[in-house]
BADRENVEX-371244 format. One record per residue (C-alpha): residue in one letter; x, y, z. Coordinates in Angstrom, 3 decimals, always signed. Each point is the difference from the previous one (the first is absolute). Layout:
+------+----------+----------+----------+
! type !       px !       py !       pz !
+------+----------+----------+----------+
!    a !        X !        Y !        Z !
...
+------+----------+----------+----------+
//
This chain:
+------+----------+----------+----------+
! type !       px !       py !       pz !
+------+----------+----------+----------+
!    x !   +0.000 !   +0.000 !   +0.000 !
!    x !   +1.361 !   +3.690 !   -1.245 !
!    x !   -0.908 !   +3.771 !   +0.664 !
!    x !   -0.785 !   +1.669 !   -2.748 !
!    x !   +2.263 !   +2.911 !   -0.904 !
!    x !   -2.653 !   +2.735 !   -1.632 !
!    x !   -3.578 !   -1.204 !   +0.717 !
!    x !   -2.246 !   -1.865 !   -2.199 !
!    x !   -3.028 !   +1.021 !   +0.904 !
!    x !   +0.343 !   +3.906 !   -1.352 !
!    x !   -3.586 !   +1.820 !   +0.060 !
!    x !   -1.108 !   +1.481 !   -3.788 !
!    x !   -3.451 !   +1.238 !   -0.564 !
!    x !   +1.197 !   +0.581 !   -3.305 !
!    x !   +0.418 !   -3.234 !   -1.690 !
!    x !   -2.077 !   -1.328 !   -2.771 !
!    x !   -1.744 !   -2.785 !   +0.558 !
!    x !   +1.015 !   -2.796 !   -1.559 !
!    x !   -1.577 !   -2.802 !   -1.600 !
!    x !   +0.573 !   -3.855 !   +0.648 !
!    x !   +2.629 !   -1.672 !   -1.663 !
!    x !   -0.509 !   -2.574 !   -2.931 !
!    x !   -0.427 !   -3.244 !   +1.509 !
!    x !   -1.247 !   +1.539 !   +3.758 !
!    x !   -3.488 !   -1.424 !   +1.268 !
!    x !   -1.733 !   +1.489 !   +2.728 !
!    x !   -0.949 !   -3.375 !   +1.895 !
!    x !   +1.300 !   -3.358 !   +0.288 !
!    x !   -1.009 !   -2.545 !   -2.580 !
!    x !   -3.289 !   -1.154 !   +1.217 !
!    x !   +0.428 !   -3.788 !   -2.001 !
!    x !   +3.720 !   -0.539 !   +1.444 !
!    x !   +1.544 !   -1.077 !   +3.519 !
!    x !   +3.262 !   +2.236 !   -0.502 !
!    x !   +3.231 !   -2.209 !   +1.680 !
!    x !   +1.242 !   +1.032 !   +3.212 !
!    x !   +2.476 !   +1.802 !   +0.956 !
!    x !   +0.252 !   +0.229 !   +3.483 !
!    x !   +2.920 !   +2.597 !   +0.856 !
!    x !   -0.492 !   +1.847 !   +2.956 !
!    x !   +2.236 !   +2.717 !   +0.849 !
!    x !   -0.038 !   +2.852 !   +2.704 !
!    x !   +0.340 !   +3.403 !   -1.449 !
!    x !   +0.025 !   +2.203 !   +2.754 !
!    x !   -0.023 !   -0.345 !   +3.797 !
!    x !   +0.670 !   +2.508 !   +3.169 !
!    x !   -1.217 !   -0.475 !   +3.839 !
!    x !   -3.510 !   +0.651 !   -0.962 !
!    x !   -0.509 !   -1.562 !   -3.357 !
!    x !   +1.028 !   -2.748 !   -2.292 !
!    x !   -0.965 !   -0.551 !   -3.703 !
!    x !   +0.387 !   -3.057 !   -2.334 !
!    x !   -0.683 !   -0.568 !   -3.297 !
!    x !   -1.527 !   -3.115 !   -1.089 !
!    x !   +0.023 !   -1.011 !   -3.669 !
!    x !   -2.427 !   -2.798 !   -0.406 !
!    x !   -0.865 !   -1.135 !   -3.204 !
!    x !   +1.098 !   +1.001 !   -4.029 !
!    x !   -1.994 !   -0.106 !   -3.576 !
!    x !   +1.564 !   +0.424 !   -3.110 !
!    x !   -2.325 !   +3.771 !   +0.624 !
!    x !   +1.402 !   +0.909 !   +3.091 !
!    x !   +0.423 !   -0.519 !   +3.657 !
!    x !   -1.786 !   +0.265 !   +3.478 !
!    x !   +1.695 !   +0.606 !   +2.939 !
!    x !   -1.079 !   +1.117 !   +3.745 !
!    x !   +1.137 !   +2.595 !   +2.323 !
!    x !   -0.030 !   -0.639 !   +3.505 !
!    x !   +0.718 !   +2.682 !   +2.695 !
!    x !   +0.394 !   -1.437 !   +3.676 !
!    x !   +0.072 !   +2.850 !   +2.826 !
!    x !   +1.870 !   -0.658 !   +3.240 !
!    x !   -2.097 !   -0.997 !   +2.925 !
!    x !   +0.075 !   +2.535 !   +2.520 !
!    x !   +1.148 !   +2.840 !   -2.610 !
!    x !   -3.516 !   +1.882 !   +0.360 !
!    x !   -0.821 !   -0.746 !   -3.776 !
!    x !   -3.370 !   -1.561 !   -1.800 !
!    x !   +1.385 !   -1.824 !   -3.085 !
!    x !   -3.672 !   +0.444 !   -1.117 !
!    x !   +0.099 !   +3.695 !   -0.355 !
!    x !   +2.933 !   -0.329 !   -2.486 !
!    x !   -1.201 !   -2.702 !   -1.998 !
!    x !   -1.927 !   +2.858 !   -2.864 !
!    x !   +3.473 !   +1.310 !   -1.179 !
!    x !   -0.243 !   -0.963 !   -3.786 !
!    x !   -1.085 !   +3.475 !   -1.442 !
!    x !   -1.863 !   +0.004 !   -3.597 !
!    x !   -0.483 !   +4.034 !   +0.191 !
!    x !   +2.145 !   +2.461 !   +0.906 !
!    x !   -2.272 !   +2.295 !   +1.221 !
!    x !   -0.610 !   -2.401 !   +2.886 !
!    x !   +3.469 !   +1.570 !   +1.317 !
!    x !   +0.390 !   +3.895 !   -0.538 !
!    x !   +3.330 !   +0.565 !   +0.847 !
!    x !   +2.999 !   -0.271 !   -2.148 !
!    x !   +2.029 !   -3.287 !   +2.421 !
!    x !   -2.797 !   -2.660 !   +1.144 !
!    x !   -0.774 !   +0.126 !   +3.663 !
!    x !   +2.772 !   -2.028 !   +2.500 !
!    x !   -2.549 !   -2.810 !   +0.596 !
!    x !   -0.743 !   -0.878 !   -3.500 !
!    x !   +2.296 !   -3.162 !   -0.542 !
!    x !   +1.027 !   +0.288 !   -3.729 !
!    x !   +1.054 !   -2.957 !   -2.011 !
!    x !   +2.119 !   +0.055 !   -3.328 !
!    x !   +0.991 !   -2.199 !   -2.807 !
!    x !   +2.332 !   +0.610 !   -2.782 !
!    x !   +0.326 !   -2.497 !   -2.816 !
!    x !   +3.213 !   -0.878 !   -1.583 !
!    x !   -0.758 !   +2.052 !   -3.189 !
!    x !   -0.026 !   +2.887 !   +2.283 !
!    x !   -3.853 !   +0.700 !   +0.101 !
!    x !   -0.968 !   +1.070 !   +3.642 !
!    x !   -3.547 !   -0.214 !   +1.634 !
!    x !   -1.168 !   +0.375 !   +3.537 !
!    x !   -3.377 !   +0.435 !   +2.419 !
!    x !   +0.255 !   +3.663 !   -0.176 !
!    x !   -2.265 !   +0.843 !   -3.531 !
!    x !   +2.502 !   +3.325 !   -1.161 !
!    x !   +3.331 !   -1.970 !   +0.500 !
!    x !   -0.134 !   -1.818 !   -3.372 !
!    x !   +3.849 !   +0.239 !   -1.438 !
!    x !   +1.663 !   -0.970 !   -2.807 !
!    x !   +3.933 !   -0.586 !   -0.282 !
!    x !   -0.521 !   +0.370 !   -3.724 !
!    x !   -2.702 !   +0.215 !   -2.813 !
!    x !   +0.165 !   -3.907 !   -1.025 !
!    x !   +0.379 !   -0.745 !   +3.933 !
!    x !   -2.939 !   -2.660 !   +0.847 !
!    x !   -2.665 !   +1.506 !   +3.132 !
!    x !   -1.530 !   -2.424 !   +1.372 !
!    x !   -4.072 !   +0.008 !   +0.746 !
!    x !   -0.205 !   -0.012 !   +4.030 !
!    x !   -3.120 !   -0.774 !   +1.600 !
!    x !   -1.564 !   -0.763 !   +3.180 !
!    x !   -2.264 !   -2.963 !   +0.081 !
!    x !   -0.984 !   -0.760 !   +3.297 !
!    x !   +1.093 !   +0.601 !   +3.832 !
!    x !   -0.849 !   -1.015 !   +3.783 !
!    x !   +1.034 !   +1.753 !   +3.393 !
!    x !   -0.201 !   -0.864 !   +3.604 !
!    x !   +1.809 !   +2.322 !   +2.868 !
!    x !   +3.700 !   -1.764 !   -0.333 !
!    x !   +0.290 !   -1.003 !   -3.740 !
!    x !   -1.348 !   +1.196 !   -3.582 !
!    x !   +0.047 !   -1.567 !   -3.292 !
!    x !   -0.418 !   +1.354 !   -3.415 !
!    x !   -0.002 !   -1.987 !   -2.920 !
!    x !   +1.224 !   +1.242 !   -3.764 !
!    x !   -0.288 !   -0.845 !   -3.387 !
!    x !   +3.344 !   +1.289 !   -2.351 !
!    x !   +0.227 !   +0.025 !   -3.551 !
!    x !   +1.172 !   -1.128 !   -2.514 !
!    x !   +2.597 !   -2.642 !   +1.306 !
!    x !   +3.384 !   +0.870 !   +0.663 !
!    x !   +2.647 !   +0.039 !   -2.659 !
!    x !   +3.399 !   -2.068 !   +1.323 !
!    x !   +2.198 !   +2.050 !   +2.206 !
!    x !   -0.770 !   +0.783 !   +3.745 !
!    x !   -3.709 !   +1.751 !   +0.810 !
!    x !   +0.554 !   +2.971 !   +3.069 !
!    x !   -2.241 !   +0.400 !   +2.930 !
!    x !   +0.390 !   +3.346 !   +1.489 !
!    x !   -1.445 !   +0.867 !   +3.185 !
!    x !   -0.626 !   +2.857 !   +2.543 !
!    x !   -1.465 !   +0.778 !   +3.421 !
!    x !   +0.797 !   +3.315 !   +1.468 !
!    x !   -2.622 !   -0.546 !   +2.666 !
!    x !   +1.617 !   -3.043 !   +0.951 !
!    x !   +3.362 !   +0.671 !   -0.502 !
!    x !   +0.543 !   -2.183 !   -2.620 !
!    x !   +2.211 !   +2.336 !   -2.760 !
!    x !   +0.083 !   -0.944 !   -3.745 !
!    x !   +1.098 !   -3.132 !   -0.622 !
!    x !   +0.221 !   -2.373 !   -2.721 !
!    x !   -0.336 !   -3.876 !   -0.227 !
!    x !   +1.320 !   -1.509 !   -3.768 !
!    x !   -1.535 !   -2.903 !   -0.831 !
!    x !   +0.894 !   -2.157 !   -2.718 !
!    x !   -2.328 !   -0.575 !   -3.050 !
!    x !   +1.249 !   -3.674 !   -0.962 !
!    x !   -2.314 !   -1.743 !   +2.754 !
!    x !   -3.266 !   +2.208 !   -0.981 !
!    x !   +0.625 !   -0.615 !   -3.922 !
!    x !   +0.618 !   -3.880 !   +1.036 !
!    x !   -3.120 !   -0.270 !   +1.911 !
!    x !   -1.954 !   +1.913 !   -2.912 !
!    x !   +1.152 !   -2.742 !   -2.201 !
!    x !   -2.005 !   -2.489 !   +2.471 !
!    x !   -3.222 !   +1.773 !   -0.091 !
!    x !   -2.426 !   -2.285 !   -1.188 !
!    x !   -4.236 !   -0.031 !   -0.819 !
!    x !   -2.253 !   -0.385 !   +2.900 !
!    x !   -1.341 !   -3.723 !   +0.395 !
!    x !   +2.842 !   -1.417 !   -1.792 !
!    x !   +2.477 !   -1.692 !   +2.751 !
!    x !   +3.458 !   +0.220 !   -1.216 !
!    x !   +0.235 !   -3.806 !   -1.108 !
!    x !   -2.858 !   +0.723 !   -2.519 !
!    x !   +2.140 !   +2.324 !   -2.318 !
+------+----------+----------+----------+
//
């Protein structure tokens, strides 16, 4: 895990908004049982907070993962009050830097395409650079622990896919977690049709 020398998540109103990539679907494939993944890796933890990043399973369309945030017993923090921190309009936060307690959560792919949870902080490395469709699916809360699942896409090119994260409220600075692509491409290429057990293909 590395800090991040200029931040990724830089605030612009100004940006166009872009449209989805070729080949970028904006679900899962309903007829398919993508093949797992299973890489869990913490991105970002302090005396009050943890968060991990689960990858669970890949399509040849994309890939769902989960966030899970864990507070600290005894740190004075409701996980459930932090659990609403993907954003799909800016004007649900006015000022120019998001508040300290909205956790934000970054991923850059290895073309150099960057998308996160805040909606203004699309960036591009370069024009042909790939941005990847980010969306928030579904998500559950009790007083210690949220979990927020996502739906990326299109899938990964080789190379190493970044996880960026930051905290301020909970101390937890920018930080990034690189995780390599070869496992996620290998367990798209095991994504099969629903009702047909492996031994039938």
């Amino acid at each position: 895990m590395t800090s991040m020398s200029s931040s990724f998540f830089v605030v612009d109103r100004h940006h166009r908004y872009y449209s989805a990539p070729v080949g970028a679907e904006s679900d899962p494939p309903g007829d398919l049982l993508g093949g797992w993944v299973g890489i869990c890796e913490v991105l970002g933890e302090s005396a009050t907070a943890t968060v991990s990043i689960i990858i669970t399973r890949a399509y040849p369309t994309g890939v769902e993962f989960m966030v899970e945030g864990r507070v600290t017993p005894g740190s004075g923090y409701d996980a459930a009050a932090y659990l609403d921190f993907y954003k799909d309009d800016a004007a649900d936060i006015p000022d120019e830097r998001p508040p300290d307690e909205l956790l934000r959560i970054g991923l850059e792919y290895p073309s150099g395409g960057r998308m996160s949870t805040l909606p203004w902080s699309v960036q591009q490395a370069s024009p042909d650079a790939l941005v990847p469709l980010l969306w928030f699916t579904s998500g559950s809360a009790s007083s210690k622990v949220f979990t927020a699942d996502f739906w990326v896409s299109p899938l990964p090119t080789p190379g190493h896919l970044k996880f960026v994260i930051e905290w301020p409220l909970m101390d937890i600075p920018e930080q990034v977690r690189l995780i390599p692509c070869a496992s996620i491409l290998e367990a798209a290429g095991r994504a099969r049709p629903l009702g047909q057990p492996p031994d039938a293909r």
